[in-house]
C-alpha positions as CSV (number, residue, x, y, z in Angstrom):
1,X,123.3,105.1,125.5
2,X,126.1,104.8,123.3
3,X,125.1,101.2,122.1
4,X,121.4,102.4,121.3
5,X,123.2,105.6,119.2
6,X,125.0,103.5,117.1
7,X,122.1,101.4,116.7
8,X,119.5,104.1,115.5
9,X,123.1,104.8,113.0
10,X,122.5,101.5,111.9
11,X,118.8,101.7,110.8
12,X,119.7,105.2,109.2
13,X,122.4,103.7,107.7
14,X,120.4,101.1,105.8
15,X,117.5,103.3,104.9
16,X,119.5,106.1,103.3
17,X,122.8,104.9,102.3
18,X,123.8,103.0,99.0
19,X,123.6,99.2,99.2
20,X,127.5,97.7,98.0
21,X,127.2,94.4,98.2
22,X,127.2,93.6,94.8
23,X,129.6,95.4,93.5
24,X,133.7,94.7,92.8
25,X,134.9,96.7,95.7
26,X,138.1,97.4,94.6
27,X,136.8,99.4,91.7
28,X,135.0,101.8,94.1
29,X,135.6,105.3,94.1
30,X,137.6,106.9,97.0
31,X,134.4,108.5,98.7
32,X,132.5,104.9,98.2
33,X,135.4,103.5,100.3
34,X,134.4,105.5,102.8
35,X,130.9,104.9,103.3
36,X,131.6,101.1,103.2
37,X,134.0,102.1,106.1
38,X,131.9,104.2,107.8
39,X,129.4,101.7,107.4
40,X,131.3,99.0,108.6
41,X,132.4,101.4,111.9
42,X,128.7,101.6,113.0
43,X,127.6,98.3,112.4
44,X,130.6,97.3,114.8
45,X,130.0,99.8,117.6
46,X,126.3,98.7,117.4
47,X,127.0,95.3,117.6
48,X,129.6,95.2,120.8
């Protein structure tokens, strides 16, 4: 259950969130640094 939330987070995640990976991430705004983090927190909980 928890594995398949996280994943359906995921696909959400990449359809309506802003893509980062091409930009200098230390010149990110403190709310971009979140959404990378947040980011980064589902795609980690999807994956285990």
């Amino acid at each position: 259950m928890k594995k398949s939330l996280f994943r359906l987070l995921a696909k959400l995640n990449k359809a309506l969130l802003p893509k980062y990976h091409y930009r200098d991430l230390t010149k990110l705004k403190k709310w971009e640094k979140a959404i990378i983090g947040y980011k980064y927190w589902v795609t980690t909980n999807s994956l285990d």
